[in-house]
C-alpha positions, 0 to 999 in steps of 0.5 A: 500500500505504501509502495502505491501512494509513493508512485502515486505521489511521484506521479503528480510532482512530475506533472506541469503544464507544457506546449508541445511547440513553443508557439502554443503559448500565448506568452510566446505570441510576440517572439520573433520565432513565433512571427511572421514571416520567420514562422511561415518557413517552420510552420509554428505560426500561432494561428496553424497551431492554436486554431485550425483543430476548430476549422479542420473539424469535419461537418457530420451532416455532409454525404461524402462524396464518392471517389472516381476511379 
């Protein structure tokens, strides 16, 4: 028992908050980096990271189409 509320423990000290690109964090928005045009070439503009999961969302309502040989 012990032995669990020690992994247990261990496992919440090793957790923080992080972004996986450094252009996810708002506090980045303003680096050079994270600017354009710099940020064109590497794609870690904050716009491609932050919003298009809303926009890429695929509409349900929609048949798809079929494909053509």
């Amino acid at each position: 028992m012990k032995i669990a509320l020690i992994f247990v423990l261990l496992a919440l000290v090793g957790c923080e908050n992080t972004y996986r690109y450094a252009c996810q964090n708002p506090d980045n928005f303003h680096k050079p980096e994270c600017s354009k045009p710099r940020c064109l070439f590497t794609q870690d503009c904050p716009e491609y990271l932050v919003a298009p999961i809303l926009e890429k969302q695929i509409d349900a309502t929609k048949p798809a189409e079929p494909v053509k040989p």
